[in-house]
C-alpha positions in Angstrom: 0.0 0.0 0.0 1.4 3.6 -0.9 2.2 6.0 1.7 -0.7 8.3 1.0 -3.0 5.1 1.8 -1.5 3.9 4.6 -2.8 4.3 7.7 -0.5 6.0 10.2 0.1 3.7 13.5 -1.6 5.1 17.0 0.2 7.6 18.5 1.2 6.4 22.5 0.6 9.3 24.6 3.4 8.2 27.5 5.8 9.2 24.0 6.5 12.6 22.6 3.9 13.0 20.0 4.4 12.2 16.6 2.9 11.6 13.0 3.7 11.9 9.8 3.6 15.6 9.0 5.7 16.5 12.0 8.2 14.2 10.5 8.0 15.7 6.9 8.3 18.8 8.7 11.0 18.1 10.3 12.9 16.6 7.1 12.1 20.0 5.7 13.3 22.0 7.8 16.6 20.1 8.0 16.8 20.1 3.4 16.1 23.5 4.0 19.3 24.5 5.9 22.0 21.5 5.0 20.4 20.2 1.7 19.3 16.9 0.8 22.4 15.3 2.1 21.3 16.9 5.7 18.6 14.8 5.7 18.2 11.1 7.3 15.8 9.0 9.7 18.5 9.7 12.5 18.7 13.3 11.9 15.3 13.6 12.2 14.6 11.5 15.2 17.1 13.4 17.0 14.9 17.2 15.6 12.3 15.3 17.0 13.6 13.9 20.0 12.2 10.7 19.3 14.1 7.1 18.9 14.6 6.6 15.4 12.8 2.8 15.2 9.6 4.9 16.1 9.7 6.5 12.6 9.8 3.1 10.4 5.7 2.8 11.8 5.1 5.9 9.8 7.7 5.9 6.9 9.1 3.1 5.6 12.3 4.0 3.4 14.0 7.2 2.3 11.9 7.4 -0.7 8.8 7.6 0.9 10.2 10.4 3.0 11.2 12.4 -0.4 7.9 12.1 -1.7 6.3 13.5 1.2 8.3 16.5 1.2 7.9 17.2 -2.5 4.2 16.6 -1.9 4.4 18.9 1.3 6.2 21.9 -1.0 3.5 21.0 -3.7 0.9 23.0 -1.6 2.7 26.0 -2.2 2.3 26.0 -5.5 -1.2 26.4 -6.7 -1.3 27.9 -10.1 -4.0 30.5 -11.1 -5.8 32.8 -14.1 -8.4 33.0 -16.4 -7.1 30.9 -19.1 -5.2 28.3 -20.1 -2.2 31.0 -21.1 -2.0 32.5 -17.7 -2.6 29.3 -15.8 0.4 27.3 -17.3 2.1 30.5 -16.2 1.1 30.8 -13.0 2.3 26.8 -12.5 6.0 27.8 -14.0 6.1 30.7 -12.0 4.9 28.9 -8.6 7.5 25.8 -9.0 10.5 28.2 -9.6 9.3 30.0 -6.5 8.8 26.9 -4.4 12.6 26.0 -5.5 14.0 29.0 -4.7 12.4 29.2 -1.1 13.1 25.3 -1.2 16.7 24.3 -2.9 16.3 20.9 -2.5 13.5 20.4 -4.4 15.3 21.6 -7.8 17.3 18.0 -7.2 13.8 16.4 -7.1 12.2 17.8 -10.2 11.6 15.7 -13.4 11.3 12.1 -13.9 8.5 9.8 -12.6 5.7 12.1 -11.6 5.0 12.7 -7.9 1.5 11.4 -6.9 0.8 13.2 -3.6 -2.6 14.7 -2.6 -1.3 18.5 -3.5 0.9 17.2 -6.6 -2.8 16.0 -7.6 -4.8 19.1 -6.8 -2.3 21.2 -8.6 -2.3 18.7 -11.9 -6.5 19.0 -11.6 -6.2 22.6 -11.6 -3.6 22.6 -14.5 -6.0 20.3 -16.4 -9.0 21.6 -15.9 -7.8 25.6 -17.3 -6.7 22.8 -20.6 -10.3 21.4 -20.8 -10.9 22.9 -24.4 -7.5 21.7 -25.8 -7.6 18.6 -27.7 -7.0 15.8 -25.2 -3.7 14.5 -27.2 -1.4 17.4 -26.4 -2.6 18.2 -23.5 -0.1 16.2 -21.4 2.9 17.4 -24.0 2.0 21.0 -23.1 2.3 20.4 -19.5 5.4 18.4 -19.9 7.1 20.8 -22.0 6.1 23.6 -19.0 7.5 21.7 -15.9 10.6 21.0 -18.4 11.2 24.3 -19.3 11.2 25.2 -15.4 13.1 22.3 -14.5 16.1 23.6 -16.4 15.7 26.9 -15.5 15.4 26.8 -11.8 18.6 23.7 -12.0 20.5 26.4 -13.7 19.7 28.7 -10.9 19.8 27.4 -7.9 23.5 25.9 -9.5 24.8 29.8 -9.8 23.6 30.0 -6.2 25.9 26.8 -5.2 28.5 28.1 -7.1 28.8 31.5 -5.8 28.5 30.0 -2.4 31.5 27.4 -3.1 33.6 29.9 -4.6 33.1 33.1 -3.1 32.9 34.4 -6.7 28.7 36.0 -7.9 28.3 36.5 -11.5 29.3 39.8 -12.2 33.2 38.9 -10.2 32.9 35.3 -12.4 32.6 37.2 -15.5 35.3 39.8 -14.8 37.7 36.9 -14.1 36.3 35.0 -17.0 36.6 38.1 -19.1 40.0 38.4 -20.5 40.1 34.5 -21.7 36.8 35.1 -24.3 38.2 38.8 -25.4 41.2 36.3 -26.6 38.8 33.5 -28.0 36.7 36.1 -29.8 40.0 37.8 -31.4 41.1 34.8 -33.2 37.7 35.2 -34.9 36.6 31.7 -35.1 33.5 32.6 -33.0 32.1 35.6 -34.5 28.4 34.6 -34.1 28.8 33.8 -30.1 30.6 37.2 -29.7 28.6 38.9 -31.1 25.4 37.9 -28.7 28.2 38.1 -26.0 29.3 41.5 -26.8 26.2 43.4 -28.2 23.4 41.3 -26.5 20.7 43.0 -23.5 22.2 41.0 -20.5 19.1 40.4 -18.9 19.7 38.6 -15.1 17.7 35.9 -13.8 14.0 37.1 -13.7 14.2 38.9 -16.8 15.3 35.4 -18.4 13.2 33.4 -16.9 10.2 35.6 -18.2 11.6 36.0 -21.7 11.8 32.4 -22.1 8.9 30.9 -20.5 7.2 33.8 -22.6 8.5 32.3 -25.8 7.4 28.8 -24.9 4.1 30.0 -24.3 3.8 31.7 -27.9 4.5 28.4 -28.9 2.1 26.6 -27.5 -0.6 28.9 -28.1 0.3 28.6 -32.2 0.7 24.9 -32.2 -2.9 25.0 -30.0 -4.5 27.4 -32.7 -2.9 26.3 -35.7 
């Protein structure tokens, strides 16, 4: 039986209280400040001040724990709008804010789909604003959404890491980085990639974000019309 069926053991009252949300919470907290590798079923139990055997009655492996936390941070994302346009927006928008309040989850994004309660409400509401496209695409469009802001919010939240491992934000990266492409570019062999890097808007990370979730959407809408 999944975790989201499972019934969760009786709580004994001579024991500090426990169930499975303060655990998630808990794991959470601890992602939140170390990462995912800050995270285990001892760690926890000691946040908790619980004995670590007691949490096997509510969660059975580290996967299960993972899922519950995605599905916890999936109530924080709860896309809106009149339309199917602003909608699919409002989802792209909500998980890149979830992952930036929550860097852990960007290391959980993609592959098999997570079927929590809120993962579920927020597909039925992502769904529901694509009721009048035809059915066939409609799971495409979605995909090619939470793709588009699974790249972007992995390229992200990897400046972040980088900055903090080095010491070095972008504008400090690019000045040391600057001097080796001014020698590429000379030799000419480049010309297309310096000019982009040398005449382009450089637009930081909202402004990107926008521009390219903006295209994607113009996409859509002509392959949806067309």
């Amino acid at each position: 039986m999944l975790v989201w069926e499972r019934p969760e053991p009786p709580d004994r009252p001579v024991l500090a209280p426990l169930s499975r949300e303060r655990i998630v919470r808990a794991a959470i907290r601890l992602a939140d400040a170390d990462g995912l590798e800050g995270v285990s079923l001892r760690k926890i139990a000691t946040a908790l001040d619980v004995g670590p055997m007691r949490l096997y009655g509510y969660i059975e492996n580290k996967e299960e724990l993972l899922d519950l936390m995605v599905d916890t941070v999936h109530a924080e994302i709860r896309p809106s709008g009149d339309g199917r346009r602003e909608v699919l927006r409002s989802l792209a928008e909500a998980i890149r804010h979830a992952a930036h309040e929550h860097e852990w989850l960007a290391d959980l994004l993609g592959g098999r789909p997570r079927l929590g309660p809120h993962a579920l409400a927020t597909s039925e509401t992502v769904m529901a604003a694509l009721d009048d496209v035809e059915l066939d695409i409609v799971m495409p469009v979605v995909a090619s959404v939470t793709a588009y802001v699974t790249g972007a919010v992995r390229r992200e939240i990897a400046e972040r890491r980088a900055e903090r491992a080095t010491g070095l934000d972008e504008k400090r990266w690019q000045a040391a980085h600057g001097p080796y492409l001014k020698r590429a570019f000379a030799e000419g062999r480049y010309p297309a990639l310096a000019t982009v890097v040398r005449d382009a808007a450089h637009s930081d990370a909202d402004q990107t974000f926008q521009i390219g979730l903006e295209c994607l959407l113009d996409g859509i809408e002509a392959r949806i019309s067309g």
